[in-house]
C-alpha positions as CSV (number, residue, x, y, z in Angstrom):
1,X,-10.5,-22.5,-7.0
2,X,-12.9,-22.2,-4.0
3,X,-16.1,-24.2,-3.4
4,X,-19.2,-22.2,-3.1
5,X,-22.5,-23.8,-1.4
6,X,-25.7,-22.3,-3.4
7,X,-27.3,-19.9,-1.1
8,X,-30.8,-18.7,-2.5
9,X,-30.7,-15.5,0.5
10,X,-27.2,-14.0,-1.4
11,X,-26.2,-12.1,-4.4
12,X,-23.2,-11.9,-6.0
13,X,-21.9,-8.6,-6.8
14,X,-18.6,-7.5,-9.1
15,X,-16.9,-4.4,-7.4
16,X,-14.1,-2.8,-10.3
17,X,-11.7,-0.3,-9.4
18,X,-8.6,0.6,-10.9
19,X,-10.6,1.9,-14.1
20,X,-12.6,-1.5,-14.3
21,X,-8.9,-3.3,-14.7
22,X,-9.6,-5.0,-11.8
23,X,-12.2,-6.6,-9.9
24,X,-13.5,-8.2,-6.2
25,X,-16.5,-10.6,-6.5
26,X,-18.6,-10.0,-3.2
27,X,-21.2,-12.4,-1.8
28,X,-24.1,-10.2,-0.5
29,X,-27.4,-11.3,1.7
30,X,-30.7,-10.5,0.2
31,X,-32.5,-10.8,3.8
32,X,-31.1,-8.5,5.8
33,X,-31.9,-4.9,7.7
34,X,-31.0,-1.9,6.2
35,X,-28.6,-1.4,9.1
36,X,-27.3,-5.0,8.6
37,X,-26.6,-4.4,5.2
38,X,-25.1,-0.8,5.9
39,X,-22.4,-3.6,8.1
40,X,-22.0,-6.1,4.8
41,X,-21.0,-2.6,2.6
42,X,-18.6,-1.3,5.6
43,X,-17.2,-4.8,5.3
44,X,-16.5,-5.1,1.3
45,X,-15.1,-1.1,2.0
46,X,-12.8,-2.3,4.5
47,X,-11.6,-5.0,2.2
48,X,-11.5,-3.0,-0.8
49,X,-9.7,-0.2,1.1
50,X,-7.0,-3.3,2.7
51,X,-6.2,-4.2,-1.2
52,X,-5.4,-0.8,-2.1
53,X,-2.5,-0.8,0.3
């Protein structure tokens, strides 16, 4: 299992694919630009899309 430090400034969000069989947990900043966050969801994309490979 991987250790997690408590960040108040994040969010975790759930991303299910594969008819909600499966599922990524994403750690998201709450403090951020709309462009910078527009980066963190081309990120979790990129990952997503890598996985379905």
């Amino acid at each position: 299992m991987e250790n997690s430090v408590f960040d108040p400034k994040t969010k975790v969000a759930a991303v299910y694919y594969n008819g909600w069989k499966t599922y990524h947990l994403f750690r998201i900043r709450t403090d951020v630009t709309l462009s910078r966050l527009k980066g963190q969801l081309d990120q979790i994309n990129r990952q997503l899309n890598y996985r379905d490979t």
